[in-house]
C-alpha positions as CSV (number, residue, x, y, z in Angstrom):
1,X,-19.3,-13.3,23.6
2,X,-16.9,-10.4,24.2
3,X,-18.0,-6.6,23.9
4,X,-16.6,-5.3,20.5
5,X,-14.1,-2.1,20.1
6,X,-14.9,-0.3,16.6
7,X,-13.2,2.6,15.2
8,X,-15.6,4.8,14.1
9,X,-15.9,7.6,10.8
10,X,-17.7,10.3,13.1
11,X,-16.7,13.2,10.5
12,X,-15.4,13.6,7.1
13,X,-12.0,15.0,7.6
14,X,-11.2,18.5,6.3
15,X,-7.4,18.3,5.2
16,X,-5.6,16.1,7.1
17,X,-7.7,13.7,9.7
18,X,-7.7,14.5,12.9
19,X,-8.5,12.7,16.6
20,X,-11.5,14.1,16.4
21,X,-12.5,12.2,13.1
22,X,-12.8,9.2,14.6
23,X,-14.4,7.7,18.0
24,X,-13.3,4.2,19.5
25,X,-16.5,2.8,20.7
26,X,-17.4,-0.6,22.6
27,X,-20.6,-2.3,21.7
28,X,-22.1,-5.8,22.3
29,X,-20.5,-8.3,19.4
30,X,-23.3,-8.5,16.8
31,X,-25.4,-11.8,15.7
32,X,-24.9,-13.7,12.9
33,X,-27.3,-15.5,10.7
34,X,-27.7,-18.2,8.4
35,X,-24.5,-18.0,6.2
36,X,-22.1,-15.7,7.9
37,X,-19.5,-16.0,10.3
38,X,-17.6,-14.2,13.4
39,X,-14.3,-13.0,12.4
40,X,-11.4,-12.5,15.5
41,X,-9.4,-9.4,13.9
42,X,-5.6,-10.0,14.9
43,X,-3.9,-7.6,12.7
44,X,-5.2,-4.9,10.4
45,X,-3.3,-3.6,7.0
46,X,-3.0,0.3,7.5
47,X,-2.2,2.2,3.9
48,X,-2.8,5.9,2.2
49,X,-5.7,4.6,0.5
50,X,-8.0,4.4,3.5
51,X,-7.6,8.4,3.4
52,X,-9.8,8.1,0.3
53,X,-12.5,6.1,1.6
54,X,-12.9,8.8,4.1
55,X,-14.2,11.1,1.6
56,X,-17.6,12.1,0.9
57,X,-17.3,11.3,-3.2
58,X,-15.7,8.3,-2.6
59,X,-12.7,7.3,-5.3
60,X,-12.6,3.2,-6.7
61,X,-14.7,2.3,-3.9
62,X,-17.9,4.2,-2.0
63,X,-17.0,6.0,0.9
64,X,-16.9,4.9,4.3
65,X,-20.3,5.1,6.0
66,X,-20.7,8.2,8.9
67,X,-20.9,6.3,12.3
68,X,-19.5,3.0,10.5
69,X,-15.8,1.1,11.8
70,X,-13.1,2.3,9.4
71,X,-12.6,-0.2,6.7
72,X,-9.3,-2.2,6.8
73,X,-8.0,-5.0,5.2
74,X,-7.7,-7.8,8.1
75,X,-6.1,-11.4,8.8
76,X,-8.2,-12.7,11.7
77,X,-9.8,-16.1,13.2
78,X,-13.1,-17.3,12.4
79,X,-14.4,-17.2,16.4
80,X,-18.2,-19.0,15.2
81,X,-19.6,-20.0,12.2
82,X,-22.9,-20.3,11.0
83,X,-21.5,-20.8,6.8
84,X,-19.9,-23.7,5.2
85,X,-16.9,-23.5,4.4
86,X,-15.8,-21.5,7.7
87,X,-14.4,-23.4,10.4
88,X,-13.9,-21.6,14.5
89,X,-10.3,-22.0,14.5
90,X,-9.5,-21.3,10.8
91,X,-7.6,-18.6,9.2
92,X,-8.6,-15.6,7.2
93,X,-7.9,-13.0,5.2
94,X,-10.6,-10.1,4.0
95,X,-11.7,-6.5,3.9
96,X,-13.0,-6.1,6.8
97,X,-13.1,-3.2,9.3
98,X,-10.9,-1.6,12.5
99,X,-12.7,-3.4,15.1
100,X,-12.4,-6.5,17.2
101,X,-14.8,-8.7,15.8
102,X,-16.1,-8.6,11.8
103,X,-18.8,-10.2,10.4
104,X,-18.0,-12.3,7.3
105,X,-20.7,-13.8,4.9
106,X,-20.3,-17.0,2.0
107,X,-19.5,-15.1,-1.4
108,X,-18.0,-12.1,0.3
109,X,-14.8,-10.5,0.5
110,X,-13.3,-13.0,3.4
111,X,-11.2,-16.2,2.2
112,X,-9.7,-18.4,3.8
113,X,-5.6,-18.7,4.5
114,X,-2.8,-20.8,5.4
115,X,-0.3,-19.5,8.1
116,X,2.2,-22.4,7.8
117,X,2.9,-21.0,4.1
118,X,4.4,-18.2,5.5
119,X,6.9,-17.3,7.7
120,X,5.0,-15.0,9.6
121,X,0.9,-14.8,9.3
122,X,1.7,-10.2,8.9
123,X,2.8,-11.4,5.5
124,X,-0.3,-11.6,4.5
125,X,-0.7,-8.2,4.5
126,X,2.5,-7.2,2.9
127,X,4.4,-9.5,0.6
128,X,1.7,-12.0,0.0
129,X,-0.9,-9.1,0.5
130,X,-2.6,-6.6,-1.7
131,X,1.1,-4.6,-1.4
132,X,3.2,-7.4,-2.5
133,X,0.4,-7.7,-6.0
134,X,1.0,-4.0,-6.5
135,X,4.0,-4.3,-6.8
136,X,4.0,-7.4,-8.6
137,X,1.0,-6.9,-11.4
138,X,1.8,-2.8,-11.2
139,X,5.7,-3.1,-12.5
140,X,5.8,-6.1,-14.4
141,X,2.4,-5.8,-16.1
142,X,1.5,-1.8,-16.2
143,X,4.5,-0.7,-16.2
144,X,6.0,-3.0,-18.6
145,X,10.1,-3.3,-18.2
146,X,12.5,-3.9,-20.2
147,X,15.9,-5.2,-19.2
148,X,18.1,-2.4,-19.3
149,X,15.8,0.1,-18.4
150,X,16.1,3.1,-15.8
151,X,13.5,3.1,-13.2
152,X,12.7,5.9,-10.8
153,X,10.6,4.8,-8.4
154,X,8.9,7.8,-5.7
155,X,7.9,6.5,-2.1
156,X,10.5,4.2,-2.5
157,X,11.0,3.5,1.1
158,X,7.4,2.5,1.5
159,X,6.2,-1.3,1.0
160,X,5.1,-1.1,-2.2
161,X,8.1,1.3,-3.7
162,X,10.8,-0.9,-1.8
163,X,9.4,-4.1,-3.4
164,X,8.9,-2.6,-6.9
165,X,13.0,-1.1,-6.8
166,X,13.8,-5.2,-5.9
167,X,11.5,-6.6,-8.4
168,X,13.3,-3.8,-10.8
169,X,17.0,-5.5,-10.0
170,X,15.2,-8.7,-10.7
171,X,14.6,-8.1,-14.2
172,X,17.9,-6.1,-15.0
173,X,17.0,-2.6,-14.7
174,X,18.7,-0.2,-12.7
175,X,16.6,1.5,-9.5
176,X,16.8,5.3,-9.0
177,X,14.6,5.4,-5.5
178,X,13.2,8.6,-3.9
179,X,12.6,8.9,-0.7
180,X,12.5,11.6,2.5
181,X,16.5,11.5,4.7
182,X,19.4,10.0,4.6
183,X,18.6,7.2,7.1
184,X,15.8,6.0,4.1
185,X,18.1,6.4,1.4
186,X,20.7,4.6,2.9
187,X,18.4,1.7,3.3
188,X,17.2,1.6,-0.3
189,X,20.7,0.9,-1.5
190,X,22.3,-0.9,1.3
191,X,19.3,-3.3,2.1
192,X,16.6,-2.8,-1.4
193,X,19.5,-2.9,-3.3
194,X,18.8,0.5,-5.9
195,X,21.5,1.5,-7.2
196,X,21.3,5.3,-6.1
197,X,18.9,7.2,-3.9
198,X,17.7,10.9,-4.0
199,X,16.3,12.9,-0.5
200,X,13.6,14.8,-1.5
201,X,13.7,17.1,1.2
202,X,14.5,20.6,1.1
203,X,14.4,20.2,-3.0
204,X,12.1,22.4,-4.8
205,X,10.7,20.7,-8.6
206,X,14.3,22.4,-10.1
207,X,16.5,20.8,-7.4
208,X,14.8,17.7,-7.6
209,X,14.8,17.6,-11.4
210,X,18.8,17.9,-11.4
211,X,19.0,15.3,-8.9
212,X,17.3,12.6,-10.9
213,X,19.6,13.9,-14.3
214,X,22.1,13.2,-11.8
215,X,21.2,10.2,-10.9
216,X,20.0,8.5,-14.0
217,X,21.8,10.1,-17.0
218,X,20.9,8.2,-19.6
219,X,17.2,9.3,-18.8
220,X,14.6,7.4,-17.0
221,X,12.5,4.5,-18.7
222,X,10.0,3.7,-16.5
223,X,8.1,5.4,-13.2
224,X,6.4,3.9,-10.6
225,X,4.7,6.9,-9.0
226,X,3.7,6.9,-5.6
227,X,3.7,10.4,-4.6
228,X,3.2,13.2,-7.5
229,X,3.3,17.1,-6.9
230,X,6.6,18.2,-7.5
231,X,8.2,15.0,-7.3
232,X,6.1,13.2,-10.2
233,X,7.1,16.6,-12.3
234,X,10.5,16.2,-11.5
235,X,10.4,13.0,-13.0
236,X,8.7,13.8,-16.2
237,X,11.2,15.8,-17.0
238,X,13.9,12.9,-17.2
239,X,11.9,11.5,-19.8
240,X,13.1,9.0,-22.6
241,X,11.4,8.2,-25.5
242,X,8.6,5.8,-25.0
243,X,9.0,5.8,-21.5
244,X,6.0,4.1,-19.1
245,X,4.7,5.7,-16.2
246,X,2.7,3.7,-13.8
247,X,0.3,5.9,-11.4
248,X,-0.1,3.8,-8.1
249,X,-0.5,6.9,-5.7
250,X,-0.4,10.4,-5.0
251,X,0.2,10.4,-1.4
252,X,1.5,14.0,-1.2
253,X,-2.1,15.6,-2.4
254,X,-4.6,13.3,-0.1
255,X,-4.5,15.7,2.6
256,X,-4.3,19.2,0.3
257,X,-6.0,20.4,-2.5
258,X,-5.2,18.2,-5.4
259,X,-2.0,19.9,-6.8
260,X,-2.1,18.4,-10.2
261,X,0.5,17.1,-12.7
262,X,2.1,20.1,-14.6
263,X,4.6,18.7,-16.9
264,X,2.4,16.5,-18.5
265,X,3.2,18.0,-21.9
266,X,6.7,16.0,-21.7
267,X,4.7,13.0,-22.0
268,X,3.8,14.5,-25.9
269,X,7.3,15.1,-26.7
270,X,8.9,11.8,-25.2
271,X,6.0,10.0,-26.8
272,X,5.6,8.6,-23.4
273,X,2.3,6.9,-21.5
274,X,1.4,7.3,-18.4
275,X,-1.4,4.7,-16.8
276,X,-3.7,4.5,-13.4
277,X,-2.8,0.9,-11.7
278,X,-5.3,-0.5,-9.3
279,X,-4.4,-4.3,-7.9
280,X,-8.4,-5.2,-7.4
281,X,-7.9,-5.7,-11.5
282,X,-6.0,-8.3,-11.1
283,X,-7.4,-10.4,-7.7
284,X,-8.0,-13.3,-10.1
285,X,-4.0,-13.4,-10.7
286,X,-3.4,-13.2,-7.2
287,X,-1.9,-16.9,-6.7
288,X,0.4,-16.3,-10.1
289,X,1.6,-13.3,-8.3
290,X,1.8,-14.7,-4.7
291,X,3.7,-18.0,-6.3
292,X,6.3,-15.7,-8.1
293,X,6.6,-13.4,-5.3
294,X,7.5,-16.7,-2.5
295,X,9.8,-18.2,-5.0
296,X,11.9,-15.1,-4.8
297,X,11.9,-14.0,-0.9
298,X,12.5,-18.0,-0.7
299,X,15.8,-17.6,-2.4
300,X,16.7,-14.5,-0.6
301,X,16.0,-11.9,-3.1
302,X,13.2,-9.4,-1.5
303,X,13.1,-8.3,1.3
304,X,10.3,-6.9,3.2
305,X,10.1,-4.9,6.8
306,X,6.8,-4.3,8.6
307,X,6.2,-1.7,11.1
308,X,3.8,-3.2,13.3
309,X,1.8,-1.1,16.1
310,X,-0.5,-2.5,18.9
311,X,-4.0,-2.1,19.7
312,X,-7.4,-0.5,17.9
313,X,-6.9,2.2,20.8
314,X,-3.9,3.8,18.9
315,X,-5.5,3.0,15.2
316,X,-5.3,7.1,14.7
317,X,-1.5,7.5,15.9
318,X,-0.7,4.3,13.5
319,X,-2.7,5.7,10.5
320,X,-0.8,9.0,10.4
321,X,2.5,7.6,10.2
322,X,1.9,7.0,6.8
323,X,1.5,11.0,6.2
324,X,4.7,11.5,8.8
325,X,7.2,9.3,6.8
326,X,7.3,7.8,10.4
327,X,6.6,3.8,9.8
328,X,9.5,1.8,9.2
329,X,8.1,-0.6,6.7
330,X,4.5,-2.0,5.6
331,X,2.0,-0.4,8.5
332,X,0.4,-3.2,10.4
333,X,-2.0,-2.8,13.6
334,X,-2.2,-5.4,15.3
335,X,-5.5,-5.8,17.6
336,X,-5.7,-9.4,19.3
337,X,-3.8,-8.9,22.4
């Protein structure tokens, strides 16, 4: 067999991650035994999350071992098998690791795909992917709209914001996205289809808390927040009565000190509710979602982009675009040549 690359976690970053965090190493490709199974990464989902994992303390899952490959959700070949139920040739789809070659075990993490379901196997990690179920289960279930409603959805340029504006127009809302320059805004209403767009940049919480008045003046009904700091504030302060907010990420405090949610006490005076959405709650659900989800990018009615960067050598250059605003679409590595 062929020596394996792994990205390692040499350090536990202090701020924002840095080269120096990480080491790309080559070592022999490990054994397998009785019941597991050699796993040919081709493409590896990058997203904010993994910033988390990087911690010491850990968050909704334990932190990423010192001297271990960064973990990653991957879409790979099974290269050997010593498991039933895992074919060389076949398809897969797990959480696996930055690395060349993962080792997969029955009962675990690793299931098995279909690339001819798809129009492209990447979609596994984005439409029909753990993004495509957040924003799926994370609007239509936490989030709970009505038709009618305003949404404001933050990061709306991202993979998950984009899809949740769409699946907003779906169900007869109107989409208030937020995102960072004009080139993003234009996209959300030229190619997402919200029906206005606000540039966070160079807006303090007061500029930004106009803007959304501006842009949704019959008050907001629902946010999907992907961001927080200022821009989660901002929106608390549009408000209505019985509003929903859905917490999906807070993107702009994983490199800082945790900044923190000031405007909370709106939530008492719009009788609002405001609750944490995590997609592992709803894996079993996954082929309700992914059904739903195909039916309408069959009929033309999402649309998703991926940004999709080559080889484990420039994993750290890929993973910071998500902190630079500089991926244009769901972040995707791929590592097969």
């Amino acid at each position: 067999m062929p020596n394996n690359r792994r990205f390692l976690l040499q350090r536990r970053p202090d701020g924002e991650p840095v080269r120096d965090d990480f080491e790309l190493v080559t070592e022999p490709t490990p054994d397998l035994a009785e019941g597991q199974f050699l796993i040919r990464n081709h493409y590896a989902s990058l997203d904010p999350a993994m910033r988390g994992w990087m911690d010491a303390g850990g968050n909704y899952m334990p932190p990423v071992p010192l001297g271990a490959s960064m973990r990653a959700s991957t879409i790979g070949v099974v290269e050997e098998s010593r498991a039933d139920g895992f074919e060389p040739g076949q398809w897969v789809m797990g959480l696996n690791a930055l690395e060349d070659y993962s080792v997969g075990e029955v009962g675990g993490f690793t299931q098995p795909i279909d690339p001819s379901l798809v129009p492209c196997v990447t979609n596994y990690l984005s439409i029909f992917g753990a993004v495509g179920m957040t924003a799926y289960f994370g609007f239509l279930e936490v989030c709970e709209p009505k038709k009618g409603d305003t949404v404001l959805v933050s990061g709306a340029a991202g993979a998950v914001g984009s899809l949740v504006g769409q699946l907003a127009k779906l169900h007869g809302c109107r989409a208030v996205g937020i995102a960072g320059g004009p080139e993003k805004c234009a996209k959300l209403t030229e190619k997402y289809g919200f029906d206005a767009a606000i540039d966070y940049r160079g807006k303090d919480e007061a500029a930004l808390t106009a803007a959304i008045a501006e842009a949704a003046p019959d008050g907001v009904d629902v946010i999907f927040e992907n961001v927080g700091g200022e821009i989660l504030d901002a929106g608390l302060m549009n408000l209505n009565l019985y509003s929903r907010v859905g917490l999906c990420g807070l993107i702009s405090e994983y490199n800082t000190p945790p900044r923190g949610a000031r405007n909370l006490w709106n939530l008492i005076v719009t009788r609002s509710s405001i609750r944490g959405l995590l997609v592992m709650d709803f894996v079993e659900r996954f082929p309700e979602g992914g059904a739903k989800m195909g039916e309408w990018a069959a009929a033309g009615q999402l649309t998703i982009d991926e940004h999709v960067d080559e080889g484990l050598e420039n994993a750290y250059d890929s993973f910071m675009r998500l902190f630079a605003g500089t991926n244009d679409g769901k972040m995707i590595l791929k590592i097969a040549p």
